[in-house]
Structures are given as C-alpha cells and as structure tokens.
PDB file of N, CA, C and O in Angstrom:
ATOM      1  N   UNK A   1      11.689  32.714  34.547  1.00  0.00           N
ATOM      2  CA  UNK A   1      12.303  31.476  34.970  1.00  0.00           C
ATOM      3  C   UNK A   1      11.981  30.392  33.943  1.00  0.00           C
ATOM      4  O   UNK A   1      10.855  30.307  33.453  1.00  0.00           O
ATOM      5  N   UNK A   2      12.704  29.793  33.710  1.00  0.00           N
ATOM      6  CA  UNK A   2      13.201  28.956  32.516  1.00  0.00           C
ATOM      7  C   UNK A   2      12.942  26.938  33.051  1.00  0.00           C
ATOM      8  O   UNK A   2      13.832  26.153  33.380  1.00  0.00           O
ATOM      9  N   UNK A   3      11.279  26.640  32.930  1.00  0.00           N
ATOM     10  CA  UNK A   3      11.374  25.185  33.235  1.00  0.00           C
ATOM     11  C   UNK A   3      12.630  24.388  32.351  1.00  0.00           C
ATOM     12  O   UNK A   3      13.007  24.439  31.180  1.00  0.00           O
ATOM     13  N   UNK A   4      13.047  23.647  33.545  1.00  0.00           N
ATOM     14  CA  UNK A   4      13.594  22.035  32.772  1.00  0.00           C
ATOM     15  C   UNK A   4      12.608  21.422  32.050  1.00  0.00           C
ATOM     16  O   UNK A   4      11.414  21.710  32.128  1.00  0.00           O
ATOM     17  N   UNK A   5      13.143  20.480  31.263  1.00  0.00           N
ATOM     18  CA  UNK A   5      12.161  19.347  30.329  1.00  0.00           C
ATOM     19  C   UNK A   5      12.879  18.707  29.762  1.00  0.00           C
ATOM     20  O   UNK A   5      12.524  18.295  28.657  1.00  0.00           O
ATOM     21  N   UNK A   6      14.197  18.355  30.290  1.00  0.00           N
ATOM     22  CA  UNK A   6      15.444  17.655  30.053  1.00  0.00           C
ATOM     23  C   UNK A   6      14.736  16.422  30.426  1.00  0.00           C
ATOM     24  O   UNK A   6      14.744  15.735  29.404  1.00  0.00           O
ATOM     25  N   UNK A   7      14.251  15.917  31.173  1.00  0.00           N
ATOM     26  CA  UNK A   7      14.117  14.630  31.838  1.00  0.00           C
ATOM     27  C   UNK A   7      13.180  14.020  31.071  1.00  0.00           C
ATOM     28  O   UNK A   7      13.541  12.924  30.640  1.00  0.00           O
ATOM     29  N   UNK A   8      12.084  14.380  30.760  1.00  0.00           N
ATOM     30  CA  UNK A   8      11.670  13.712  29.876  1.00  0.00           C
ATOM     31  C   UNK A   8      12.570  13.045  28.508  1.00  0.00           C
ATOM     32  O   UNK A   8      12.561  11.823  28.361  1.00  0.00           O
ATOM     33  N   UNK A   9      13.211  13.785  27.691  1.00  0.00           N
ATOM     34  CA  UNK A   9      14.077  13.636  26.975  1.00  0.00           C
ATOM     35  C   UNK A   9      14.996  11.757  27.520  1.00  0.00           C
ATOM     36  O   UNK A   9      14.979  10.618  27.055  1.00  0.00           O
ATOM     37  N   UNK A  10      15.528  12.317  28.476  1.00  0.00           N
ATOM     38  CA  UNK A  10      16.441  11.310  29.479  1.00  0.00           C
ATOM     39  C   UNK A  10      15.151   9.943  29.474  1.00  0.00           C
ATOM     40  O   UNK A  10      15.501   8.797  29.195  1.00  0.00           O
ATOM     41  N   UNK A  11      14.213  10.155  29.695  1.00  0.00           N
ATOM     42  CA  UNK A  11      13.078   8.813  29.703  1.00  0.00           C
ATOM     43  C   UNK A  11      12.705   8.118  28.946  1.00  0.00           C
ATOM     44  O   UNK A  11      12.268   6.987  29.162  1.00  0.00           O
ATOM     45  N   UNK A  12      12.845   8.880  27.497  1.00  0.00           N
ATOM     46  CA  UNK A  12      13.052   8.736  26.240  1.00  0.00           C
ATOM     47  C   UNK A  12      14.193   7.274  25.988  1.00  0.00           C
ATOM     48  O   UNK A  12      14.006   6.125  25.586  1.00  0.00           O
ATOM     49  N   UNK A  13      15.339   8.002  26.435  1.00  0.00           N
ATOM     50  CA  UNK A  13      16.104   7.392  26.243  1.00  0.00           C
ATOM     51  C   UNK A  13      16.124   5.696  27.167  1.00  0.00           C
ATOM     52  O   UNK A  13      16.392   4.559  26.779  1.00  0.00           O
ATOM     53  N   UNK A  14      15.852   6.059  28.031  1.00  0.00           N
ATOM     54  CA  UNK A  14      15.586   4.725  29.124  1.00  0.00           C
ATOM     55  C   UNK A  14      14.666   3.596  28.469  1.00  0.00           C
ATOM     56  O   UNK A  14      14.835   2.410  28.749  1.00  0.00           O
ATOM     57  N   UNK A  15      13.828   3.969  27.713  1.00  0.00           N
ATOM     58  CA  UNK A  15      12.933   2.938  26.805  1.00  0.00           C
ATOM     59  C   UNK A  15      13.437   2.633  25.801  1.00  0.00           C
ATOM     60  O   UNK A  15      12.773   1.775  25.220  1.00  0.00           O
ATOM     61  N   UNK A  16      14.496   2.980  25.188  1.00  0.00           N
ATOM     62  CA  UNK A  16      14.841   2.180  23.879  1.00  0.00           C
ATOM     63  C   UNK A  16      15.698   0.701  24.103  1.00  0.00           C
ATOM     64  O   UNK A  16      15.912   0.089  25.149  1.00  0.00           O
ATOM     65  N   UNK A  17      16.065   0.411  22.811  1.00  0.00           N
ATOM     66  CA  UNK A  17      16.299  -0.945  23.059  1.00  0.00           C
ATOM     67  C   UNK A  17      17.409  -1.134  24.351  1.00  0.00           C
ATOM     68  O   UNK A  17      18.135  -0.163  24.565  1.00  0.00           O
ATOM     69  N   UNK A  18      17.506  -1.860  24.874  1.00  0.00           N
ATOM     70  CA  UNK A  18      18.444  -2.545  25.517  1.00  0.00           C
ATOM     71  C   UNK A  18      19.871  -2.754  24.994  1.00  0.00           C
ATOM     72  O   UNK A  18      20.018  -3.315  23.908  1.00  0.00           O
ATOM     73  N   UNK A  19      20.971  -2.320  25.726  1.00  0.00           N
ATOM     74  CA  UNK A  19      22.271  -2.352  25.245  1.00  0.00           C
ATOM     75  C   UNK A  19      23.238  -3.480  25.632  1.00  0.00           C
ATOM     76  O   UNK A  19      24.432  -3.542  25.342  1.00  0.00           O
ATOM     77  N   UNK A  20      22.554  -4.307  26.296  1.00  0.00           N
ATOM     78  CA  UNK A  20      23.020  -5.462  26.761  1.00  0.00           C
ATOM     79  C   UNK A  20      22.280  -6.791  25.636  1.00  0.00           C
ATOM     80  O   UNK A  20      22.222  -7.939  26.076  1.00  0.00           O
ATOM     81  N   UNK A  21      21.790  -6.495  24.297  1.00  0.00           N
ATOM     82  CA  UNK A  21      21.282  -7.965  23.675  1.00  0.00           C
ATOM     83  C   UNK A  21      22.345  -7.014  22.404  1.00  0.00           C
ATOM     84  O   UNK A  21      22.598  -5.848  22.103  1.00  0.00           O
ATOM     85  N   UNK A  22      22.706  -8.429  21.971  1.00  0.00           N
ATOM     86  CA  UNK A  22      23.607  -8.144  20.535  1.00  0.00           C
ATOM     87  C   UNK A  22      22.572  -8.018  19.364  1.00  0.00           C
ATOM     88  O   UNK A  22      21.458  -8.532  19.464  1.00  0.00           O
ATOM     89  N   UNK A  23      22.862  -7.502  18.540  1.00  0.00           N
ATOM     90  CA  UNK A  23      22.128  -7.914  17.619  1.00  0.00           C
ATOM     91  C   UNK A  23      22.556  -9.265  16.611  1.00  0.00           C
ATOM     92  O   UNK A  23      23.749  -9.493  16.414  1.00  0.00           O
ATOM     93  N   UNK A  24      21.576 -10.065  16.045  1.00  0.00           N
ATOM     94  CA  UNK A  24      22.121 -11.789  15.856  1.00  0.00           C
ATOM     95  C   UNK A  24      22.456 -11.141  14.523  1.00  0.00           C
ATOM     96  O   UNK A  24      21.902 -10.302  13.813  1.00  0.00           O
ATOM     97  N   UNK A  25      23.902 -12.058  14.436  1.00  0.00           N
ATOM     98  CA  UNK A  25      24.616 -12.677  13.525  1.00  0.00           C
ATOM     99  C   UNK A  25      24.735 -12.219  12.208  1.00  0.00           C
ATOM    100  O   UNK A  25      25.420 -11.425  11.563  1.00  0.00           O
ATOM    101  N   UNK A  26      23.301 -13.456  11.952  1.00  0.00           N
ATOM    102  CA  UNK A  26      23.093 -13.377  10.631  1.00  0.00           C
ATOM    103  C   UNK A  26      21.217 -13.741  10.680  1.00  0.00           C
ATOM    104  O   UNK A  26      20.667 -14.839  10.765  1.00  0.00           O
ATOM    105  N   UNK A  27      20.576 -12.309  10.584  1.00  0.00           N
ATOM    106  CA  UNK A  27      19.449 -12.366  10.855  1.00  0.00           C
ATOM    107  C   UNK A  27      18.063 -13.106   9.850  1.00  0.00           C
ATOM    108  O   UNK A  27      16.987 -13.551  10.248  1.00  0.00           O
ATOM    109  N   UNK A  28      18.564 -13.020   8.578  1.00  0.00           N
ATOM    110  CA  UNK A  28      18.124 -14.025   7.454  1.00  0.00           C
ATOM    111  C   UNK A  28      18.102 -15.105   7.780  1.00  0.00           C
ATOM    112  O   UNK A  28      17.001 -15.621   7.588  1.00  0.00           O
ATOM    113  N   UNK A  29      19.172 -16.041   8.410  1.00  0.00           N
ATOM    114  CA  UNK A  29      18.864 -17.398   8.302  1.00  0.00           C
ATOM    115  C   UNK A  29      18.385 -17.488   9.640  1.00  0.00           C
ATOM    116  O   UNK A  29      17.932 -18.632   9.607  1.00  0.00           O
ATOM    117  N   UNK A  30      18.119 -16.976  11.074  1.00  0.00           N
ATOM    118  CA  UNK A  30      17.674 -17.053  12.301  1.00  0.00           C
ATOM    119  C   UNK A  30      15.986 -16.774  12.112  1.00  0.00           C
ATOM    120  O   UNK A  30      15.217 -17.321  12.904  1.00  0.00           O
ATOM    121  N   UNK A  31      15.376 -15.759  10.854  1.00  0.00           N
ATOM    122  CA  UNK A  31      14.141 -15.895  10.309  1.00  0.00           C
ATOM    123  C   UNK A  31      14.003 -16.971   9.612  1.00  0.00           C
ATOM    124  O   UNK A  31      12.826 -17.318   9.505  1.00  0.00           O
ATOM    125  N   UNK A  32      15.199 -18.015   8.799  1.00  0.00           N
ATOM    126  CA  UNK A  32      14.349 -19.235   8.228  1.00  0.00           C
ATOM    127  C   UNK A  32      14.367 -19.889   9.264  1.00  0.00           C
ATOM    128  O   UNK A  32      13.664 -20.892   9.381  1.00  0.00           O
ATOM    129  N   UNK A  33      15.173 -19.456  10.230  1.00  0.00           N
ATOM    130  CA  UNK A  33      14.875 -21.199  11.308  1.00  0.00           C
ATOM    131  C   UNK A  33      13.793 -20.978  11.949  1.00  0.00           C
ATOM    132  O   UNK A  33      13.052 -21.960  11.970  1.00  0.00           O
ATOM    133  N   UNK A  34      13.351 -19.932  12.565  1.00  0.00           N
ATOM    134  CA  UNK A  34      12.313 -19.822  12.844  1.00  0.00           C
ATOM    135  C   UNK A  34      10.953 -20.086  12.534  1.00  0.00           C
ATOM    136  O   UNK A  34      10.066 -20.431  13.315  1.00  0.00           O
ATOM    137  N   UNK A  35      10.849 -19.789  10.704  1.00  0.00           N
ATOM    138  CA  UNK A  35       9.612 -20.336  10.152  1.00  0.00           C
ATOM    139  C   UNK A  35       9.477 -22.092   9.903  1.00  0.00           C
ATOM    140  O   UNK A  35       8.571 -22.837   9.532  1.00  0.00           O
ATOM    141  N   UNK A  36      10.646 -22.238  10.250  1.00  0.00           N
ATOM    142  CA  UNK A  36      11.046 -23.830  10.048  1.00  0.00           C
ATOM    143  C   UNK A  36      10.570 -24.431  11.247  1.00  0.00           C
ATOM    144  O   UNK A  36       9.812 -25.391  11.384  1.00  0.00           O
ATOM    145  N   UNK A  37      11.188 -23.645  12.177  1.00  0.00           N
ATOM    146  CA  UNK A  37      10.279 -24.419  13.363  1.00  0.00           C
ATOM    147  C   UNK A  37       8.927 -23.920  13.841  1.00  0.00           C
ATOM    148  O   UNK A  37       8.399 -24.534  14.769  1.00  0.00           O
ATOM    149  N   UNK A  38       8.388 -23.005  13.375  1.00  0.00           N
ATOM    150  CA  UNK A  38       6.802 -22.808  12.916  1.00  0.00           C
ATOM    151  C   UNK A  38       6.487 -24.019  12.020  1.00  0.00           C
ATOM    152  O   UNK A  38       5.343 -23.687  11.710  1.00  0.00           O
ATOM    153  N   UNK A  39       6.616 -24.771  11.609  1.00  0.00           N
ATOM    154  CA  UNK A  39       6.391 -25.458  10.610  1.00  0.00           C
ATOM    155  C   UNK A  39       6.313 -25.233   9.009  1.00  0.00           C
ATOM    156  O   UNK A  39       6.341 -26.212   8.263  1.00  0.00           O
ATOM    157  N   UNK A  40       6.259 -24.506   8.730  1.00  0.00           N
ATOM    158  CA  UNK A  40       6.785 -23.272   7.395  1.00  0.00           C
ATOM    159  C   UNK A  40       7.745 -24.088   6.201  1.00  0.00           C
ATOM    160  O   UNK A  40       8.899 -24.452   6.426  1.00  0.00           O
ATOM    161  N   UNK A  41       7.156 -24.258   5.127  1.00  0.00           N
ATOM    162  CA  UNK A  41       8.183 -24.973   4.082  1.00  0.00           C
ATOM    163  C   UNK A  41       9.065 -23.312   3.577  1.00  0.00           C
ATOM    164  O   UNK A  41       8.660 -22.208   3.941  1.00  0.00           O
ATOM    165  N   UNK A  42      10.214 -23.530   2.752  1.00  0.00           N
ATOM    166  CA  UNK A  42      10.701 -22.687   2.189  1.00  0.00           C
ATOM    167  C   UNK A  42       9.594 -21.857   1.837  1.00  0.00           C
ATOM    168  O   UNK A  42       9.191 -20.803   2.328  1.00  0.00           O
ATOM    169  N   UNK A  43       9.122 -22.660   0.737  1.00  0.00           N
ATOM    170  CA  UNK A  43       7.877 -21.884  -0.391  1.00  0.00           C
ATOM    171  C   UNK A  43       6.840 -20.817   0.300  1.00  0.00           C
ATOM    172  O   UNK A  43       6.429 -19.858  -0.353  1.00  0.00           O
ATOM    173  N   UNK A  44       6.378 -21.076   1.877  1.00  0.00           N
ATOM    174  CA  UNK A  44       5.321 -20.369   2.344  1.00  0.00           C
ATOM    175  C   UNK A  44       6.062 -19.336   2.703  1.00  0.00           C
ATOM    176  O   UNK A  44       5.601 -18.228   2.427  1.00  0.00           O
ATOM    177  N   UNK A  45       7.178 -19.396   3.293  1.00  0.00           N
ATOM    178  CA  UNK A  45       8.000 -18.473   4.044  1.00  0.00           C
ATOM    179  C   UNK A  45       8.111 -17.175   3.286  1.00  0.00           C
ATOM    180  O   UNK A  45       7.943 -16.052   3.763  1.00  0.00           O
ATOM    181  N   UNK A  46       8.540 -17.601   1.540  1.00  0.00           N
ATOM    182  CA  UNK A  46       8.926 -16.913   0.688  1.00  0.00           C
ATOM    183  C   UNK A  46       7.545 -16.322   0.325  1.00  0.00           C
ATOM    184  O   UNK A  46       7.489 -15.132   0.014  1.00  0.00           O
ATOM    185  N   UNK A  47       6.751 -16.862   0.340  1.00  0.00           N
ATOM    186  CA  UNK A  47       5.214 -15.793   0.293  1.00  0.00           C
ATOM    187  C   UNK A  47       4.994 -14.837   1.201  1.00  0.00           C
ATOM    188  O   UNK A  47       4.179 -13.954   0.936  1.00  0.00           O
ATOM    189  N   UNK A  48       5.626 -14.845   2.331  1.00  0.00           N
ATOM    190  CA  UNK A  48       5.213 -13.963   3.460  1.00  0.00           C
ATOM    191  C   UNK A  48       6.119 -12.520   3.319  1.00  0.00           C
ATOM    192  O   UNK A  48       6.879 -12.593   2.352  1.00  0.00           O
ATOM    193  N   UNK A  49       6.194 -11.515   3.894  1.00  0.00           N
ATOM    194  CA  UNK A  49       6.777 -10.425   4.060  1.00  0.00           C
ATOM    195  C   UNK A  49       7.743 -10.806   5.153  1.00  0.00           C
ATOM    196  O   UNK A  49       7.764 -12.014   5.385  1.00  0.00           O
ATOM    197  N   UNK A  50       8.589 -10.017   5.915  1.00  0.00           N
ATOM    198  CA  UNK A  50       9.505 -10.236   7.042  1.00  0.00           C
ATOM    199  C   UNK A  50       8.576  -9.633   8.419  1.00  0.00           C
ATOM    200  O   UNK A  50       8.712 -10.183   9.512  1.00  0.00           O
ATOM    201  N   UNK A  51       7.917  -8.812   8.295  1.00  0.00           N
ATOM    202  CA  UNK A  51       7.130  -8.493   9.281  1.00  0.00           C
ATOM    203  C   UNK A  51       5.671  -9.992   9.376  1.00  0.00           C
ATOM    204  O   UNK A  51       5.472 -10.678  10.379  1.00  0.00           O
ATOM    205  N   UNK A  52       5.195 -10.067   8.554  1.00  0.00           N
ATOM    206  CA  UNK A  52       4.275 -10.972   8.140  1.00  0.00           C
ATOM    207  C   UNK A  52       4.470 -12.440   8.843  1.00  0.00           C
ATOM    208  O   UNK A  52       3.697 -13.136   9.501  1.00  0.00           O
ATOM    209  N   UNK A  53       5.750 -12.606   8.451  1.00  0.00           N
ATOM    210  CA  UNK A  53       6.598 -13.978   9.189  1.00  0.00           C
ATOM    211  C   UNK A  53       6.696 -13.796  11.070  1.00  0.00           C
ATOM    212  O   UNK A  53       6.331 -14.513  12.002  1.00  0.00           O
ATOM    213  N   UNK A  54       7.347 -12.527  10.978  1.00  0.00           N
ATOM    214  CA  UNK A  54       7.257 -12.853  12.652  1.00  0.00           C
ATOM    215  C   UNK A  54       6.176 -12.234  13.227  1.00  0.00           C
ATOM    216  O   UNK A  54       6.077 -12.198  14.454  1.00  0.00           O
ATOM    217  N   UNK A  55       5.302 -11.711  12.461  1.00  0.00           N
ATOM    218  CA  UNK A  55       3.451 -11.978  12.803  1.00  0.00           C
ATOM    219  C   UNK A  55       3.215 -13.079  13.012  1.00  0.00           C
ATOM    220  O   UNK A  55       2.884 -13.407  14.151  1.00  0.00           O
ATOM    221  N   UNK A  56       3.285 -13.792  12.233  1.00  0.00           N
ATOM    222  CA  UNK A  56       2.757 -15.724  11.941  1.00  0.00           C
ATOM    223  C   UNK A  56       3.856 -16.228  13.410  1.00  0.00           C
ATOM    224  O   UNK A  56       3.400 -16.788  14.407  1.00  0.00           O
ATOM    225  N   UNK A  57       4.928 -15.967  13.272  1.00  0.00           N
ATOM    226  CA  UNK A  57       5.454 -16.831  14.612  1.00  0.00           C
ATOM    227  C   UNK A  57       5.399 -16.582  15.800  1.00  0.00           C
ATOM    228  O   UNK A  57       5.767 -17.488  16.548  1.00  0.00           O
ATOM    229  N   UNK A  58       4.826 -14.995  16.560  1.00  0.00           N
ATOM    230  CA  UNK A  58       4.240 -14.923  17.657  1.00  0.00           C
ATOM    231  C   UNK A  58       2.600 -15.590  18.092  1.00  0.00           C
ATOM    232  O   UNK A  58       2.179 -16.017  19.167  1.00  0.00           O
ATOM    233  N   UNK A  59       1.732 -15.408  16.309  1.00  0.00           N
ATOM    234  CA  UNK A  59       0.796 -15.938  16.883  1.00  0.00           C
ATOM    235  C   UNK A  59       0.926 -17.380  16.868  1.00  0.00           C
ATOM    236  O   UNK A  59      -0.080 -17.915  17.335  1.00  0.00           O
ATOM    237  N   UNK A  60       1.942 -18.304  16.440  1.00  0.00           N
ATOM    238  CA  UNK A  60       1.787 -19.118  16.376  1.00  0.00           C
ATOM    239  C   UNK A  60       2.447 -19.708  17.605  1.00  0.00           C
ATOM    240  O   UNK A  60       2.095 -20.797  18.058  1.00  0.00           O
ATOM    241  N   UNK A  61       3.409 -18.973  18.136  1.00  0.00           N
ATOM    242  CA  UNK A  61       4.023 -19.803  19.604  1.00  0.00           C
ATOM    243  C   UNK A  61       2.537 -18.922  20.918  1.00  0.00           C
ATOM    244  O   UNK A  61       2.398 -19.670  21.886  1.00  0.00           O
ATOM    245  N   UNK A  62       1.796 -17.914  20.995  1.00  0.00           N
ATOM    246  CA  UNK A  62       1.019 -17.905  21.588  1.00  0.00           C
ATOM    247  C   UNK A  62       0.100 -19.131  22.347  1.00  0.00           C
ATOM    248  O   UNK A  62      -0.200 -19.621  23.436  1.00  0.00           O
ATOM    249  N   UNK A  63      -0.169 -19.252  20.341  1.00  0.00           N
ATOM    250  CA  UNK A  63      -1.305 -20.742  20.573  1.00  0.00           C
ATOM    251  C   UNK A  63      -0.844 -21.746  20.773  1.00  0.00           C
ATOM    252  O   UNK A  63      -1.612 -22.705  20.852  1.00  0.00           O
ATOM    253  N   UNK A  64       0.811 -21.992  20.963  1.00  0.00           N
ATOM    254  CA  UNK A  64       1.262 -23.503  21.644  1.00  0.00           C
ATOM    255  C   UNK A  64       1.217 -22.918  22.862  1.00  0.00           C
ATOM    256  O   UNK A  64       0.135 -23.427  23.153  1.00  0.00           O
ATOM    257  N   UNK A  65       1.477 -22.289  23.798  1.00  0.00           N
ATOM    258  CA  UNK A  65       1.831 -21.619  25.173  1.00  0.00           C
ATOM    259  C   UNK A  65       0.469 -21.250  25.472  1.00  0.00           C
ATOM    260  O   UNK A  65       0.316 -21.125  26.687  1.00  0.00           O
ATOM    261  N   UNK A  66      -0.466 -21.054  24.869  1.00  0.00           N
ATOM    262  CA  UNK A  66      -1.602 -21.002  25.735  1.00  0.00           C
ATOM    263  C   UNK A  66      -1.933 -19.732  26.020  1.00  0.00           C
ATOM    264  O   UNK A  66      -2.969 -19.505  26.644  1.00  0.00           O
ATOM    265  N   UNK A  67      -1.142 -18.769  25.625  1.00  0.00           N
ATOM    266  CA  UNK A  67      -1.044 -17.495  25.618  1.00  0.00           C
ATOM    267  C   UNK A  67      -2.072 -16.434  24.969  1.00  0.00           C
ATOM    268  O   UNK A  67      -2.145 -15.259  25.330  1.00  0.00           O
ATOM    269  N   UNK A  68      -2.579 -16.816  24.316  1.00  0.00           N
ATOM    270  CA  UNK A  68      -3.739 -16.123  23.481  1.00  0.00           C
ATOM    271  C   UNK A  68      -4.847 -15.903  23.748  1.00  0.00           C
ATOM    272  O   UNK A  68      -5.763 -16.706  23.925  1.00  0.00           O
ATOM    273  N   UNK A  69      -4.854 -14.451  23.813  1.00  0.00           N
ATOM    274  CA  UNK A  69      -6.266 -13.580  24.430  1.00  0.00           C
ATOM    275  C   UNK A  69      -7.538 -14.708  23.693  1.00  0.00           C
ATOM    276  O   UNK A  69      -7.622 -15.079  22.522  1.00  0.00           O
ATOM    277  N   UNK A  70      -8.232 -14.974  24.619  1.00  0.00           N
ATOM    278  CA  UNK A  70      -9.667 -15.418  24.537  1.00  0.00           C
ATOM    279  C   UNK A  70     -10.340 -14.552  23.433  1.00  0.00           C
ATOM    280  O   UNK A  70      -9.697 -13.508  23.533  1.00  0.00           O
ATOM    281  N   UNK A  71     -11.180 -14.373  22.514  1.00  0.00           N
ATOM    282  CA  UNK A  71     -11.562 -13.752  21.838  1.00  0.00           C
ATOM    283  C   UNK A  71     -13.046 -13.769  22.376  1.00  0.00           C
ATOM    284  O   UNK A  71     -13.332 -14.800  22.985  1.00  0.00           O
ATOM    285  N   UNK A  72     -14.156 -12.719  22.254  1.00  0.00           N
ATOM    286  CA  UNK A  72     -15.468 -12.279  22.551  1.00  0.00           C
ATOM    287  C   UNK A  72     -15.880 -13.183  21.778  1.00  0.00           C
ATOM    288  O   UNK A  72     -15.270 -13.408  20.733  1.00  0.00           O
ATOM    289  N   UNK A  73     -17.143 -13.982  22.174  1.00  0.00           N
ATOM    290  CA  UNK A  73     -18.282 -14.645  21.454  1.00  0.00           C
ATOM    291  C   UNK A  73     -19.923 -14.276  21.809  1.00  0.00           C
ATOM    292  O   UNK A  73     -20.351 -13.901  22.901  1.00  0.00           O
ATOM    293  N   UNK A  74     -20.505 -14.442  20.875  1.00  0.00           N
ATOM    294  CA  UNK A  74     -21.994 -14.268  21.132  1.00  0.00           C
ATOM    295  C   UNK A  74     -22.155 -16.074  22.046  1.00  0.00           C
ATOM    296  O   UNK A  74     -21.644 -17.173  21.834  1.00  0.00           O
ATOM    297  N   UNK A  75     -23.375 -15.401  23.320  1.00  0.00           N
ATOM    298  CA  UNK A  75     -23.642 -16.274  24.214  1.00  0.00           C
ATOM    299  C   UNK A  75     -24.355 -17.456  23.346  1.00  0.00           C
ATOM    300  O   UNK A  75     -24.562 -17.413  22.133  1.00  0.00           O
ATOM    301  N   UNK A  76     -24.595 -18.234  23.996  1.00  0.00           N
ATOM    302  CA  UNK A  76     -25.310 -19.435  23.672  1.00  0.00           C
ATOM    303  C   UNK A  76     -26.427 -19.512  24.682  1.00  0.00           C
ATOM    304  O   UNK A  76     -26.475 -18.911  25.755  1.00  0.00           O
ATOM    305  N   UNK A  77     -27.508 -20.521  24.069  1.00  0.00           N
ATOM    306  CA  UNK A  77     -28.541 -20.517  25.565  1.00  0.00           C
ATOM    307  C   UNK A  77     -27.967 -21.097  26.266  1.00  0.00           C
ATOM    308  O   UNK A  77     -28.165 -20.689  27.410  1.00  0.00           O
ATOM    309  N   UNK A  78     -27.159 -22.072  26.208  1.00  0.00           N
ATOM    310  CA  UNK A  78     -26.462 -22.872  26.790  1.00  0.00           C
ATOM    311  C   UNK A  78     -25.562 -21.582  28.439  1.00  0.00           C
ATOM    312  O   UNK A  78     -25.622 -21.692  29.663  1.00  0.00           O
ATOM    313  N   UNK A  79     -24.987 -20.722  27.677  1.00  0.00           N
ATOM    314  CA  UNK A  79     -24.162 -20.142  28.347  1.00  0.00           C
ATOM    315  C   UNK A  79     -24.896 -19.438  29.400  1.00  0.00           C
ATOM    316  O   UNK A  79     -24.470 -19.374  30.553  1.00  0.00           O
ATOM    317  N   UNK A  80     -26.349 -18.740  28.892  1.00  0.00           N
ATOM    318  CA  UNK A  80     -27.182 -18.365  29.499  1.00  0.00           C
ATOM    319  C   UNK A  80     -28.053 -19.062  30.767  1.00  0.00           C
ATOM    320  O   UNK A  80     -28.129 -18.724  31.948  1.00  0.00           O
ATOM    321  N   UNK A  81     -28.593 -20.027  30.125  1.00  0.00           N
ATOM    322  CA  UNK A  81     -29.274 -21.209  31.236  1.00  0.00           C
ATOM    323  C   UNK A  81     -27.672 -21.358  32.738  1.00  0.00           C
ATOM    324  O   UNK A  81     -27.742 -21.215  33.959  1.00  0.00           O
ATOM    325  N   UNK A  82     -26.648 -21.637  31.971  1.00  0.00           N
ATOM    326  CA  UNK A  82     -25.416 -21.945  33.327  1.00  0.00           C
ATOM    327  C   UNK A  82     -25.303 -20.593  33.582  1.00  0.00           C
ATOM    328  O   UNK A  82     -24.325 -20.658  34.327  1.00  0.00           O
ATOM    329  N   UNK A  83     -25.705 -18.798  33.495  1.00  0.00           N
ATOM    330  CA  UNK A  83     -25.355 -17.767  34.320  1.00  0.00           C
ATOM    331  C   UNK A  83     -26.323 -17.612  35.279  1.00  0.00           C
ATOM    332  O   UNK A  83     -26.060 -17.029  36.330  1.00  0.00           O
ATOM    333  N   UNK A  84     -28.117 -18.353  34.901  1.00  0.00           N
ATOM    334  CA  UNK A  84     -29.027 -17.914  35.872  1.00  0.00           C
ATOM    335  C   UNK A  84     -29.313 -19.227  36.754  1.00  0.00           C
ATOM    336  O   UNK A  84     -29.981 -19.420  37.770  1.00  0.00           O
ATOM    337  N   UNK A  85     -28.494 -20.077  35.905  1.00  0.00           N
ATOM    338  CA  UNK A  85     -28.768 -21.532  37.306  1.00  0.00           C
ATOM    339  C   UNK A  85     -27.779 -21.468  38.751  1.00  0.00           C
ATOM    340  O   UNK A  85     -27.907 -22.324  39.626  1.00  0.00           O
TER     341      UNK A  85
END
C-alpha cells in the first residue's frame, strides 16, 4: 500500500507569496523613496546593497514604532538592589 504525501506538497504551496498583492510598478524608485523617507541622502543609499537598504529600513521603522526586541544587558547593582527590595 502506497502512502499519500501529496498534501504536504499542497502546504507548500499555501505558504508562498500571496496572489492577491501586485508586484510594484517600478521597484527602483519605490526603494529610493523609501530610503528617502528613512532619511537616506542619494549618496548613502548608493553605498548600501538592495538587501542592506531594506535591512536599514525595517530596523529603522522598528525603532520609530517601538517595535524592537529589547536586547539582554548585564545587571546593574542598581537592578539588583530593586529585584531583592
């Protein structure tokens, strides 16, 4: 007897992109506007890679939105004295 394993396949497919968003336009100049409204002169933009750029503009709308994982720090006594008071 012969398992299925079609469905997985089929689940596969259920995770890829979405067929309901277009793809934009003209995707070059929707990356300069973007670094533009990152704050980004031409010149920096053109230093960056295309992956690099919309690296820089997720972390950079994170940290306006408030969005950004807390990062681990070494305690302070400070932090210590306020866990045992």
């Amino acid at each position: 007897m012969k398992r299925r394993t079609d469905f997985f396949v089929e689940a596969q497919d259920e995770l890829s992109q979405p067929t309901d968003i277009e793809p934009p336009e003209r995707p070059d100049l929707e990356l300069l506007v973007i670094g533009k409204r990152a704050g980004l002169s031409f010149d920096e933009m053109n230093e960056l890679t295309v992956n690099d750029l919309i690296k820089f503009v997720n972390i950079y709308v994170d940290m306006e939105t408030g969005k950004r994982k807390q990062r681990r720090r070494m305690a302070t006594q400070a932090d210590i004295d306020a866990f045992f008071a």
